[in-house]
C-alpha positions in Angstrom: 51.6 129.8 128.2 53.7 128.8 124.8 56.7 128.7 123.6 58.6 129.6 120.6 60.2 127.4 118.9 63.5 129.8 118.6 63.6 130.5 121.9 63.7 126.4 123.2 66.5 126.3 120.8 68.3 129.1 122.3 67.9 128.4 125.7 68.2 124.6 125.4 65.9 123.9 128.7 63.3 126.1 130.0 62.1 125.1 133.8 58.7 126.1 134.6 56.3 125.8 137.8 53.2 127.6 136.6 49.5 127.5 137.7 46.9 127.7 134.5 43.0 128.2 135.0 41.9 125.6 131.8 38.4 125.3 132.7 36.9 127.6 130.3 38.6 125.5 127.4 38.1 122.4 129.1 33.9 122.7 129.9 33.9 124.0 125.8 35.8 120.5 124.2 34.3 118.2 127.0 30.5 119.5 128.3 30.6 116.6 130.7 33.0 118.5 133.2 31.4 120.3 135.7 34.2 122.0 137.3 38.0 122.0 137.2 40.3 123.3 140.2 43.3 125.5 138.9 46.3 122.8 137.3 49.6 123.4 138.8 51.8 122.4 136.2 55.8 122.2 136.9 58.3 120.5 134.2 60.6 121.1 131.2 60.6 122.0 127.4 64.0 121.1 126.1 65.3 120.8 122.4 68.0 118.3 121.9 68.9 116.9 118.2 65.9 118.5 116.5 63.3 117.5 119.2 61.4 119.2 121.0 60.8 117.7 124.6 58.0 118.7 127.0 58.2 116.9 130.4 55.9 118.1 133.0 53.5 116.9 136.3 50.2 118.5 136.2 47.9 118.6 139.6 44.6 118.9 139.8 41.0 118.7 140.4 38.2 117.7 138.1 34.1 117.3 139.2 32.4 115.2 136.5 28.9 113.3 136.6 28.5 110.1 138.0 28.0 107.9 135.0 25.3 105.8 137.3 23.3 108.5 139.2 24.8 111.9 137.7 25.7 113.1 141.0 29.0 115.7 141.4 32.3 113.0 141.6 35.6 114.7 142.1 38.5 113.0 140.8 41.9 114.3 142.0 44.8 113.4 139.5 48.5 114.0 139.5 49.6 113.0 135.8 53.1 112.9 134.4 53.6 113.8 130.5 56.6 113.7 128.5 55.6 114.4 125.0 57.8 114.7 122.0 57.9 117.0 118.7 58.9 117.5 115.7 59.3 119.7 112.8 57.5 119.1 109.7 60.8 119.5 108.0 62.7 117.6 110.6 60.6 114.8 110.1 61.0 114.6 106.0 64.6 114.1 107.0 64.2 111.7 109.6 61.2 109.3 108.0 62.0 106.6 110.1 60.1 109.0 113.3 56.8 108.4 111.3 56.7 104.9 112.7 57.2 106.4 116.7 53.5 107.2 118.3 54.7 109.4 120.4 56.3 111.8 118.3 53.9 115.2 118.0 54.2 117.1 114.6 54.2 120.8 115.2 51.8 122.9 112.8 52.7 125.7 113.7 56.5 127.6 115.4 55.9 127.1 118.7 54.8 124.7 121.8 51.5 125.7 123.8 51.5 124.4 126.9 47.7 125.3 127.6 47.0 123.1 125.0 49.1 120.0 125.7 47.8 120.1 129.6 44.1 120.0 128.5 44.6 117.2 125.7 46.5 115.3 128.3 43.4 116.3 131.1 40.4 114.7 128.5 42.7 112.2 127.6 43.1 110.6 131.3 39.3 111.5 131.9 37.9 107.9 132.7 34.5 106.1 131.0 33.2 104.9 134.4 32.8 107.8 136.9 31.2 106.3 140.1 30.8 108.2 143.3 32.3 106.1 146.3 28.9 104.9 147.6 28.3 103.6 144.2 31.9 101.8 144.1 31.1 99.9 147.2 27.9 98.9 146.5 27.2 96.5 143.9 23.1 97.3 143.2 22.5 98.7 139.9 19.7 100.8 138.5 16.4 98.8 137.6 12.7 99.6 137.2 9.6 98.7 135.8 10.4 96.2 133.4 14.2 96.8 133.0 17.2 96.3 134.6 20.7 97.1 134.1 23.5 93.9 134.4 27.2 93.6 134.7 28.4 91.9 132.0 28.9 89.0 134.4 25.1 88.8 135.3 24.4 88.9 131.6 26.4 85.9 130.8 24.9 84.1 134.2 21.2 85.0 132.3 22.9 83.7 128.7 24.1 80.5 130.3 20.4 79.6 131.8 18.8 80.4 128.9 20.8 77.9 127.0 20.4 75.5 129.0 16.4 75.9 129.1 16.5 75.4 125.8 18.2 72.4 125.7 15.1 70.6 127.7 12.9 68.1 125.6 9.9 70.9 125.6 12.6 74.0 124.4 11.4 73.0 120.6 7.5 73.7 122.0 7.9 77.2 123.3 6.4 79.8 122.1 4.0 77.5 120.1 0.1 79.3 121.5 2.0 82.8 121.3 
């Protein structure tokens, strides 16, 4: 669903309550997901002052792999967006909205909403995705020879190797290797 950029203007607000099946677009710019549930999306678009305002709450479903064991985690989101743009040309005019982060600049005359729900979907997809079993238990993944730490282990193992070496034999280590 989009937008023209003529038709925000003439209308001044647009309400919408739509549902959008994004996980075609999604699996092909982020290979990771396994499965996305239909987004129901319901908000605004809105021009006011040469701005283009897009304010919206987007539901949904999305099964990734554990980052740990790889097994199917489904994380349910509700995210609210409100995301602003601009006209190249408005924004020669009003230089001082080059120093706002939040301030979109259109490429081309109209606003896709499509798009702006499956940026916003990657965008809130987290690094750590644990299962809840894996959440509540603190064990992780070792074998022959290896191990993986927290970071807090790692700086327990830092800490007493330091202060091994700070015995009166530490200089004699390693000396009949």
């Amino acid at each position: 669903m989009q937008w023209s950029l003529n038709e925000i203007r003439k209308r001044e607000t647009i309400n919408f309550d739509e549902v959008l099946d994004l996980e075609k677009n999604l699996k092909e710019r982020y290979p990771e997901v396994i499965s996305l549930t239909p987004v129901h999306v319901v908000g605004t678009v809105s021009y006011e002052d040469g701005l283009y305002l897009l304010d919206y709450q987007a539901d949904y479903t999305l099964s990734l792999p554990s980052t740990r064991s790889l097994e199917q985690v489904n994380l349910v989101n509700d995210i609210p967006v409100n995301e602003t743009f601009v006209t190249e040309d408005y924004l020669k005019e009003e230089k001082n909205l080059l120093e706002d982060e939040n301030v979109l600049v259109l490429e081309r005359d109209a606003i896709s909403l499509d798009e702006s729900v499956a940026d916003n979907i990657i965008l809130e997809i987290p690094l750590r995705v644990l299962t809840p079993a894996e959440e509540e238990n603190d064990n992780l993944p070792s074998g022959n020879d290896w191990e993986i730490l927290s970071e807090e282990d790692y700086a327990l193992k830092q800490e007493e190797k330091e202060s091994e070496k700070k015995s009166p034999f530490a200089s004699l280590d390693g000396l009949f290797d």
